[in-house]
C-alpha positions as CSV (number, residue, x, y, z in Angstrom):
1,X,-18.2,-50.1,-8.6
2,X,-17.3,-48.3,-11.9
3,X,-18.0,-49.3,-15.5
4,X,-16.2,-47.6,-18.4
5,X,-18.4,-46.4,-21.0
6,X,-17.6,-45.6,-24.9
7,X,-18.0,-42.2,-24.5
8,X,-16.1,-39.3,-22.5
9,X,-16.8,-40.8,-19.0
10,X,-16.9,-43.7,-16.1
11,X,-20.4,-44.5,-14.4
12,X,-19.6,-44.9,-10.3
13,X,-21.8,-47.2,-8.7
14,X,-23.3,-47.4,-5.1
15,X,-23.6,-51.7,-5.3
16,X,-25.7,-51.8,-1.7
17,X,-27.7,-49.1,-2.7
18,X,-28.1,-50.7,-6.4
19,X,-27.9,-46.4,-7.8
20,X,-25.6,-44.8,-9.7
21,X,-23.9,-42.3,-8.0
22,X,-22.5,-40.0,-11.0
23,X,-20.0,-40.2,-14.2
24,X,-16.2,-39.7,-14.0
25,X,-16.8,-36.9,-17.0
26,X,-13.7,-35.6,-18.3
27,X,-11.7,-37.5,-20.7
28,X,-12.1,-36.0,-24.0
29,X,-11.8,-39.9,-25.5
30,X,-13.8,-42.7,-25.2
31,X,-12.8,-44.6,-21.8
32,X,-11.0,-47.8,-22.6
33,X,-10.7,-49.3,-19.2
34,X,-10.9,-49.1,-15.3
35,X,-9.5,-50.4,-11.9
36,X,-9.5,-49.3,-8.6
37,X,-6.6,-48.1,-6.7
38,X,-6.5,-51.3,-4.1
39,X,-8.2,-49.9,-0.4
40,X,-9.7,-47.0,-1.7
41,X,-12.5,-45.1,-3.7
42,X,-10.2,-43.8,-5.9
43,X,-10.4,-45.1,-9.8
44,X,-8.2,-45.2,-12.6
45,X,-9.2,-44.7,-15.9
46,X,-7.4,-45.1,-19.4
47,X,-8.7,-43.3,-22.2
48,X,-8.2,-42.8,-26.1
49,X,-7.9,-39.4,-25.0
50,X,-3.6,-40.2,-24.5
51,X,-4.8,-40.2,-20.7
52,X,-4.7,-42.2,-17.3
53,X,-7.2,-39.7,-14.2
54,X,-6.9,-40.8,-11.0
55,X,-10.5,-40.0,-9.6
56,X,-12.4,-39.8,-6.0
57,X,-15.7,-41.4,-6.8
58,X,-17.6,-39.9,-4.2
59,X,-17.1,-36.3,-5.3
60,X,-16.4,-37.7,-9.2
61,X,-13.6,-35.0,-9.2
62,X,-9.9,-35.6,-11.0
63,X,-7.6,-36.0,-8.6
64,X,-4.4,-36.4,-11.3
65,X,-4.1,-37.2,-14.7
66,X,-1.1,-38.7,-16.5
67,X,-0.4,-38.6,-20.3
68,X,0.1,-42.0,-21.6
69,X,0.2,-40.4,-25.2
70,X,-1.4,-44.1,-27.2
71,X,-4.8,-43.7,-28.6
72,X,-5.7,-47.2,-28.2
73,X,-5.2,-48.2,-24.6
74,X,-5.7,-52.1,-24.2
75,X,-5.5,-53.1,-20.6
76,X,-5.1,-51.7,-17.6
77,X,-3.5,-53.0,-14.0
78,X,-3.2,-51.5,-10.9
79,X,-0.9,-53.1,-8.1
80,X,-1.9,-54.9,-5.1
81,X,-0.3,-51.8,-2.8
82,X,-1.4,-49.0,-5.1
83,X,1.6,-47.9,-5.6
84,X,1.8,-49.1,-9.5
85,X,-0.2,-48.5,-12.9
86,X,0.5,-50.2,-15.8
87,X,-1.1,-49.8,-19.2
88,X,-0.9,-52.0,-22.4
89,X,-1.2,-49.7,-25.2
90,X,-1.3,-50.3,-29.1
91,X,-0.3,-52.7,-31.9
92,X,3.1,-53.3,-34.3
93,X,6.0,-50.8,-33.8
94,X,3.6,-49.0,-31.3
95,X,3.2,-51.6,-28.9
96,X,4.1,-50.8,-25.4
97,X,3.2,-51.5,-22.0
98,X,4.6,-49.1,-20.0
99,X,4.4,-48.6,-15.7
100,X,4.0,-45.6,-13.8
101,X,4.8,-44.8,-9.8
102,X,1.4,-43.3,-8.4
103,X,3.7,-41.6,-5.5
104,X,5.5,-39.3,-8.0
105,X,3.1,-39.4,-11.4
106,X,6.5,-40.7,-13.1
107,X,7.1,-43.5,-15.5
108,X,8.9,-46.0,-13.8
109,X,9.4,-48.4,-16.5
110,X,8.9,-50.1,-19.9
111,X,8.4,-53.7,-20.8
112,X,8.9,-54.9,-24.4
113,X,5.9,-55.2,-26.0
114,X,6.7,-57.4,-29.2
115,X,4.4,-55.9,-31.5
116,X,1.4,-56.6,-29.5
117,X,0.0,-55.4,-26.0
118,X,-3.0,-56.8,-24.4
119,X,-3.5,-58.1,-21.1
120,X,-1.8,-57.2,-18.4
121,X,-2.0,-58.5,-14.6
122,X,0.1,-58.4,-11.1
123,X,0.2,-61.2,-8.7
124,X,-1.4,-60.6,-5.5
125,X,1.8,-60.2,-4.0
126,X,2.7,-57.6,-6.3
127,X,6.0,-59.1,-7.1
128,X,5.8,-60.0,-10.7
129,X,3.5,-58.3,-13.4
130,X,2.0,-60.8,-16.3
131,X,1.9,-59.6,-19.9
132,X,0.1,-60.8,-22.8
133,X,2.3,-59.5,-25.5
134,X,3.7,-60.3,-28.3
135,X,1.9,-63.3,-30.5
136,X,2.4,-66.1,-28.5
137,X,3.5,-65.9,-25.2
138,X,2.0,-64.5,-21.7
139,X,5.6,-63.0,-20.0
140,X,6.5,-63.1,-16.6
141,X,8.4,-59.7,-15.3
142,X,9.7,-59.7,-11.6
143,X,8.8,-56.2,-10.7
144,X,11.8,-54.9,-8.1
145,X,14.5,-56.2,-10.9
146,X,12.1,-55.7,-14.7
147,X,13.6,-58.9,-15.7
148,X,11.7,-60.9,-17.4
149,X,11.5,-64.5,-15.0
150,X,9.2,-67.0,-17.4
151,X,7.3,-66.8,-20.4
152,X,4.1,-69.1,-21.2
153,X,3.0,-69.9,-24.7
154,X,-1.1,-69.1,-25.4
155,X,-2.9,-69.5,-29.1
156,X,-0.9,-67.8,-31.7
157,X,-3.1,-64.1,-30.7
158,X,-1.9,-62.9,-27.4
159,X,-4.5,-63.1,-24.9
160,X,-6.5,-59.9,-24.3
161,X,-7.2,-60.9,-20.3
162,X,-4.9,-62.4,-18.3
163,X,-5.3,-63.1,-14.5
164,X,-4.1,-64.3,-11.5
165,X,-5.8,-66.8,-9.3
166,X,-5.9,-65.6,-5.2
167,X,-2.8,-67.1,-4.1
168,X,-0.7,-66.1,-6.8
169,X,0.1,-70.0,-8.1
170,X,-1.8,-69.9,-11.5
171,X,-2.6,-67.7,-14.2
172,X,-5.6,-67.8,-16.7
173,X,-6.0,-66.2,-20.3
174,X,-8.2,-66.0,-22.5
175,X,-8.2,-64.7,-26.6
């Protein structure tokens, strides 16, 4: 288990053991958010610091970094095969939400933002990615085309968390 921490670093957790293990230090930002790659003990971390690390928590060593270059990182997602990263990032002209491959360290895509970037999640397929952004609507983006497929109005904020139940049928948010 990991928690981010509003300061330079993640805590790593042994949950059986009920001890922390060490802190993902290196981010010269405070750490914003963090998931795990799926199947692994590797975590991802966005920071203020214009940064996503991909870290081994057992030796709480950087394995990669990419620059996401926003300050204000708003919600991470990693994808159900690992193979994605996408980060909501900012507010107004600034918005973006933007997906990287974790294969090549590249950005794969961007999804429109509309002024406002919050939650982001992918189904547990991994086929479509969820996006609170904009002011009113959660968007639906099938990932293999990055066309947007359906679009659900929220409360006139976008929702900072949006999720995916199990079997992919229903999403939650919240704001």
């Amino acid at each position: 288990m990991t928690a981010g921490r509003e300061e330079d670093a993640a805590v790593v957790w042994n949950v059986p053991a009920r001890r922390k293990i060490g802190l993902l230090r290196g981010h010269t930002g405070p750490v914003h958010s963090v998931k795990f790659l799926p199947g692994t003990r590797r975590p991802v971390t966005a920071s203020g610091d214009r940064s996503l690390r991909v870290w081994d928590a057992d030796s709480q060593q950087e394995l990669f970094r990419i620059d996401h270059g926003a300050i204000h990182p708003r919600s991470l997602a990693v994808s159900p095969d690992g193979q994605l990263i996408a980060l909501a990032t900012g507010a107004g002209t600034g918005a973006k939400v933007r997906i990287w491959s974790v294969q090549s360290r590249e950005e794969v895509w961007e999804v429109p933002a509309h002024n406002r970037a919050n939650g982001l999640a992918f189904s547990p397929d991994g086929k479509r990615l969820a996006a609170a952004a904009g002011h009113d609507l959660i968007r639906i983006w099938d990932v293999a085309t990055r066309e947007m497929v359906q679009a659900y109005p929220v409360v006139p904020i976008a929702a900072p968390h949006v999720a995916y139940n199990p079997d992919g049928t229903r999403i939650a948010a919240v704001s």
